[in-house]
C-alpha positions as CSV (number, residue, x, y, z in Angstrom):
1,X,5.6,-29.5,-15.4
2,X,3.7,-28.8,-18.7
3,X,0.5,-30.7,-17.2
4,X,0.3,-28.5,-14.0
5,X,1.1,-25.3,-16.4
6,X,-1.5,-25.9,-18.8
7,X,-3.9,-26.9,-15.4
8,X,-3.0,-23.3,-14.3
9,X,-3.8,-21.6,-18.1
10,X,-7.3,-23.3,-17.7
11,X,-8.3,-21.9,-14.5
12,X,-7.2,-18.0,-15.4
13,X,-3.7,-18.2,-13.8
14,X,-0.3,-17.1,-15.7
15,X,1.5,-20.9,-16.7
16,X,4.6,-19.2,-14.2
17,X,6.6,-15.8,-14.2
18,X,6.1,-13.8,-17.1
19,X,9.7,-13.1,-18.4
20,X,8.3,-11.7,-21.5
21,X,7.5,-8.4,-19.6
22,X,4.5,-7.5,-21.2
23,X,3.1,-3.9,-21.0
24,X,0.0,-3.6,-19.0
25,X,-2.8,-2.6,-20.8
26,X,-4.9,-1.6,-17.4
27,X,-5.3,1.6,-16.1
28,X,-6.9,3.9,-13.2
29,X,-10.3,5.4,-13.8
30,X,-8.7,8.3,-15.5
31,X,-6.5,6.8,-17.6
32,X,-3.5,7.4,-15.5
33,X,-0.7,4.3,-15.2
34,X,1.0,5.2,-12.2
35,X,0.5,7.3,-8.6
36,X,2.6,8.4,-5.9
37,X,2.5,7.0,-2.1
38,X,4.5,8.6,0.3
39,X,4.1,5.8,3.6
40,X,5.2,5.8,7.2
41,X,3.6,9.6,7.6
42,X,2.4,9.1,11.5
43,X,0.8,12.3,12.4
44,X,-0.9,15.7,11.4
45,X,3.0,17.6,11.5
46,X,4.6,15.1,9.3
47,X,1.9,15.2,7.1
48,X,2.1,19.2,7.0
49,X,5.8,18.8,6.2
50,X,5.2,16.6,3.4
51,X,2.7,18.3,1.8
52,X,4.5,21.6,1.7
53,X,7.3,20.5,0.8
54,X,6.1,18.8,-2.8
55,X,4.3,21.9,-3.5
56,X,7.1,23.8,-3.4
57,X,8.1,21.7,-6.3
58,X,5.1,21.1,-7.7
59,X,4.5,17.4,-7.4
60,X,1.2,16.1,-6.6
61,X,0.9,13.0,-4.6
62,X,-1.9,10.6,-4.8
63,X,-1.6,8.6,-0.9
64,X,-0.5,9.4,2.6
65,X,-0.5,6.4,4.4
66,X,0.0,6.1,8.4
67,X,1.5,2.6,9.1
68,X,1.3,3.2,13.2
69,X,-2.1,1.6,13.7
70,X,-5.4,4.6,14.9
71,X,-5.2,4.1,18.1
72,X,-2.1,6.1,18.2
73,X,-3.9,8.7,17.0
74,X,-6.4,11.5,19.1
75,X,-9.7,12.4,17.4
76,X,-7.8,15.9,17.0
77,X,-4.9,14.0,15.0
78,X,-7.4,12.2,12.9
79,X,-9.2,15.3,11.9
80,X,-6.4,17.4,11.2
81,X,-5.1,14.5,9.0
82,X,-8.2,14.4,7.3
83,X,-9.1,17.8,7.0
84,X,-5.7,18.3,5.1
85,X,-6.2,15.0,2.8
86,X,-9.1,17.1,1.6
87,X,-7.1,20.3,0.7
88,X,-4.6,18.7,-0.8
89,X,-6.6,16.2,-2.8
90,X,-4.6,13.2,-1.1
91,X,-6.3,9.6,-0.4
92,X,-5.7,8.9,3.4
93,X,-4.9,5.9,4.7
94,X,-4.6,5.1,8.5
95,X,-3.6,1.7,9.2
96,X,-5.7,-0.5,11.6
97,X,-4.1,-0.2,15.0
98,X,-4.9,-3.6,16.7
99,X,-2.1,-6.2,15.6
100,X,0.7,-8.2,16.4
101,X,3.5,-6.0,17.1
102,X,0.9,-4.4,19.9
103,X,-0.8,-7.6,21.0
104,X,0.1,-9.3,24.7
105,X,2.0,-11.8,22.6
106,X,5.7,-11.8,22.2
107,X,6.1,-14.0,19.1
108,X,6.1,-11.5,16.6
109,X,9.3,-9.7,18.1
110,X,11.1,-13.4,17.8
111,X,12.9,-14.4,14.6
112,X,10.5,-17.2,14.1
113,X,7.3,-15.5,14.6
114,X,8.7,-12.6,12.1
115,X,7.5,-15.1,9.5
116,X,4.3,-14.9,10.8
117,X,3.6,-11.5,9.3
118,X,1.4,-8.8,11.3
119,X,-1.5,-11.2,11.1
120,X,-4.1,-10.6,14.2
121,X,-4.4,-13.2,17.1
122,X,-7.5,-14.2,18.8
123,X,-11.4,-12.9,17.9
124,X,-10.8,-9.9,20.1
125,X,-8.0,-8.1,18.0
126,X,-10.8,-9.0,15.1
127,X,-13.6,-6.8,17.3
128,X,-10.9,-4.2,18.4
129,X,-10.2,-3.7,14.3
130,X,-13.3,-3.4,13.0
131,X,-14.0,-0.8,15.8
132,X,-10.9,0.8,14.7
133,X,-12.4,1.6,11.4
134,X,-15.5,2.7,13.2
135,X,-14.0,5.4,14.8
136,X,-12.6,6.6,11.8
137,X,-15.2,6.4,9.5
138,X,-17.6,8.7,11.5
139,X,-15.1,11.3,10.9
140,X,-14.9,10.9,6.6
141,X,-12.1,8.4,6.4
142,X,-12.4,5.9,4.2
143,X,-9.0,3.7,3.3
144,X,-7.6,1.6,5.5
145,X,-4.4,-0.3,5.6
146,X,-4.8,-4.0,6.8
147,X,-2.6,-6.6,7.9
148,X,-4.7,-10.1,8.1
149,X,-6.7,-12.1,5.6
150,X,-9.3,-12.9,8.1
151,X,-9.3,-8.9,8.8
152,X,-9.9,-8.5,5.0
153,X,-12.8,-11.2,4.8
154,X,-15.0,-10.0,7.7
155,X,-14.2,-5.9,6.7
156,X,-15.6,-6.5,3.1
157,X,-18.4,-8.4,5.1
158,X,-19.2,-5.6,7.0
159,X,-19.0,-2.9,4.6
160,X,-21.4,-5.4,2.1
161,X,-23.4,-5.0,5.3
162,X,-23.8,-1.9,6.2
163,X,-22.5,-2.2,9.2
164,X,-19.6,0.1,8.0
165,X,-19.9,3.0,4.9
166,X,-20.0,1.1,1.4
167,X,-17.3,3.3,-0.1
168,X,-14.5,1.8,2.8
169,X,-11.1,0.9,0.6
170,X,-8.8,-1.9,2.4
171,X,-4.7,-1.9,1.1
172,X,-3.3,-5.2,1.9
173,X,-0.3,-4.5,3.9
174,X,3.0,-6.2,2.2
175,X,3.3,-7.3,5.9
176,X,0.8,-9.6,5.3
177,X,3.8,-11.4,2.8
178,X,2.1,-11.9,-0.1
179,X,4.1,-12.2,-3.7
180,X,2.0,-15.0,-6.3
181,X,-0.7,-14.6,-8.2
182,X,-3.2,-17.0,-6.3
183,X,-2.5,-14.8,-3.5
184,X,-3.3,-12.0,-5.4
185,X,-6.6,-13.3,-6.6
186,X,-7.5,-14.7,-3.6
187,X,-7.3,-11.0,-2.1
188,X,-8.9,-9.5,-4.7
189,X,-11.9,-11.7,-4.1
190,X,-12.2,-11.1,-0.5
191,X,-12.3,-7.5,-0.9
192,X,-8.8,-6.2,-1.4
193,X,-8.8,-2.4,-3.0
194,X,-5.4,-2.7,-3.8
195,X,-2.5,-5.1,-2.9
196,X,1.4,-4.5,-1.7
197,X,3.0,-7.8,-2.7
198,X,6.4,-8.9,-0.9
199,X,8.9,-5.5,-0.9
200,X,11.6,-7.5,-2.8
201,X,9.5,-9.1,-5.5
202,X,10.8,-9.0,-9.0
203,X,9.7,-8.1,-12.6
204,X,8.7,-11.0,-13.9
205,X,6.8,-12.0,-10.7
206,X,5.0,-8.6,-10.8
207,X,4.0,-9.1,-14.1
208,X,2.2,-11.8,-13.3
209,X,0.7,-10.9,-10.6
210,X,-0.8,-8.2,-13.0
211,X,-2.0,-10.2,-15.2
212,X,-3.4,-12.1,-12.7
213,X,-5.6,-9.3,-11.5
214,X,-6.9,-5.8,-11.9
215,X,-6.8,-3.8,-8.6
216,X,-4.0,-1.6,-8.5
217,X,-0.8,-3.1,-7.3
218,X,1.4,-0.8,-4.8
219,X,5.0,-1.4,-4.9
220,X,8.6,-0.2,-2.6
221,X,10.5,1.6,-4.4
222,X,12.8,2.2,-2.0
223,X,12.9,0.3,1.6
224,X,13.9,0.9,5.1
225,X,16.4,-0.6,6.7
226,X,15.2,-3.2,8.9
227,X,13.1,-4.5,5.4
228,X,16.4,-4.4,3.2
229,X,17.4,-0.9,2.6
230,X,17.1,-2.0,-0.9
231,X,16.3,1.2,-3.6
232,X,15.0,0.4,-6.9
233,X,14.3,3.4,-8.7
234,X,16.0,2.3,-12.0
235,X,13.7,-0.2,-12.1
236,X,10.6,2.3,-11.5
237,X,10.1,2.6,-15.5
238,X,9.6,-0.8,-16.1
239,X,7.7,-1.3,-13.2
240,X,5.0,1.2,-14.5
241,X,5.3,-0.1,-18.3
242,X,4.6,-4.0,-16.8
243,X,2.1,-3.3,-13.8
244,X,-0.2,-0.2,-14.2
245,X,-2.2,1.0,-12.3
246,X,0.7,1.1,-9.7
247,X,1.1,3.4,-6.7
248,X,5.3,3.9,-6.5
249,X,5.7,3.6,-2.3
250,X,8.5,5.7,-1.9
251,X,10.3,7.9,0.7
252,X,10.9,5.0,2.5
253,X,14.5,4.5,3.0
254,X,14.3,7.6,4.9
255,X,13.3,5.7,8.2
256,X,15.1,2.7,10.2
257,X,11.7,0.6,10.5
258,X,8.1,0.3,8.9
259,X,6.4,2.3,11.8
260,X,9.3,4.8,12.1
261,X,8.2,8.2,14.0
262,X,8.7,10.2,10.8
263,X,10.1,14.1,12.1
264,X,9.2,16.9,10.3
265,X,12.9,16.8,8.5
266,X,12.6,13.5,7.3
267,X,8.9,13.9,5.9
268,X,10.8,16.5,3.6
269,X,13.1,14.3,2.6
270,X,10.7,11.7,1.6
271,X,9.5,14.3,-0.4
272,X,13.2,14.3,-2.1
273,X,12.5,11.2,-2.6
274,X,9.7,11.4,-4.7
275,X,11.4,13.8,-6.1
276,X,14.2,11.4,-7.6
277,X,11.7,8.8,-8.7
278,X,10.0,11.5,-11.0
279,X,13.2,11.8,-12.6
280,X,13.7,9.1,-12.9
281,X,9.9,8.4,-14.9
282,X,10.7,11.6,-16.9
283,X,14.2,10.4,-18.3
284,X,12.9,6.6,-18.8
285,X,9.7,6.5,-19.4
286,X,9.0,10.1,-20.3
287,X,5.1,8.9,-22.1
288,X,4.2,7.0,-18.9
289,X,0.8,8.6,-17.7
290,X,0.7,10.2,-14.5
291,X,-2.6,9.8,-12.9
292,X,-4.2,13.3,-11.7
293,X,-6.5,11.9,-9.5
294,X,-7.1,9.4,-6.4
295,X,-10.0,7.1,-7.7
């Protein structure tokens, strides 16, 4: 194997998993290694819940993120959610509503085409996306959750264009089922903001996926059940130390499924959540750096 590792050295690419666990050296804009997303938020009440709730304790979150798809949402939920993204300082992201699990097709809902991730069928789901973002950007959003390569590719297209506003950010979905460092890369080239590998994916396979490349990576730390169940937070100080910038996904273990209808009671206890991961930081990694802004 030593001729295909020392192929993969020459090219920019980590010779395999990095083990070692070597602290990231890479930061947000302001110097901050690590940022809180609270996902799964599906509407303007959630969202209120949330918000109130971690100022009550005094935790500032960084990403709301609305895993449902836009077209569940009115032009009155959109604005609300918007409007209070502003007060709050919060980065929203509404994921794009065309997609598999709301296409004619039935595959997705089988156990084979699980595999197949959320990935968009036919040029007409394309068209119906990138008028998704459309609509939303005329009212000031500008991060969008997406669930297809192909969707990433011709989105980066368009906002290189003009055809949609320059300052657009795409989050590859970890539906999309990505978890190696040439995935990563080939992301990040195509226009990827930031990238949620594989829910389950491990230390050494996040560090190399960091040094691999430089957009921030967002990782589970806790899971639903229909993805696992799984909760890492133990692991949440290392996984800042080995893959800043990060945004810690958490809250999620709150719902059943990705696209759970989040009530008003469980967005509050996503906030607990977040809650118990800061503890978490505090007693581990107490000189991590928590970013105070969104950039």
């Amino acid at each position: 194997m030593k001729e295909t590792r020392d192929f993969l050295a020459r090219i920019g690419l980590p010779e395999g998993d990095c083990y070692d666990l070597p602290t990231s050296e890479k930061r947000f804009l302001d110097g901050g290694q690590y940022r809180f997303e609270v996902p799964g938020i599906q509407g303007p009440a959630t969202m209120k819940a949330l918000l109130l709730e971690l100022d009550k304790h005094n935790i500032h979150i960084h990403r709301v993120t609305q895993t449902k798809g836009i077209m569940s949402l009115t032009d009155e939920d959109i604005q609300a959610m918007y409007e209070m993204a502003k007060q709050h300082h919060v980065e929203l992201i509404l994921a794009i509503g065309p997609r598999a699990t709301t296409d004619t097709s039935a595959s997705v809902n089988t156990p084979e085409g699980q595999r197949m991730g959320y990935r968009l069928r036919g040029q007409e789901q394309i068209v119906r996306a990138i008028e998704d973002v459309k609509r939303v950007a005329r009212f000031g959003c500008r991060s969008f959750l997406v669930y297809d390569e192909g969707c990433l590719w011709v989105l980066n297209e368009a906002r290189k264009a003009g055809e949609i506003p320059a300052d657009c950010k795409f989050k590859v979905s970890a539906h999309c089922g990505h978890g190696n460092p040439c995935s990563a890369k080939l992301l990040e080239l195509n226009g990827a903001d930031s990238l949620n590998p594989v829910r389950d994916i491990q230390l050494q396979m996040l560090s190399a996926l960091r040094k691999t490349v430089d957009i921030p990576l967002d990782v589970h730390t806790e899971n639903p059940a229909s993805t696992g169940g799984f909760i890492r937070h133990y692991e949440v100080p290392e996984m800042i130390r080995i893959a800043a910038p990060i945004y810690l996904k958490t809250g999620g273990s709150v719902a059943k499924t990705h696209s759970w209808d989040t009530s008003e009671a469980e967005a509050r206890a996503r906030a607990k959540q977040v809650l118990l991961v800061k503890r978490m930081i505090d007693q581990y990694y107490p000189e991590a750096i928590w970013s105070g802004t969104k950039k």
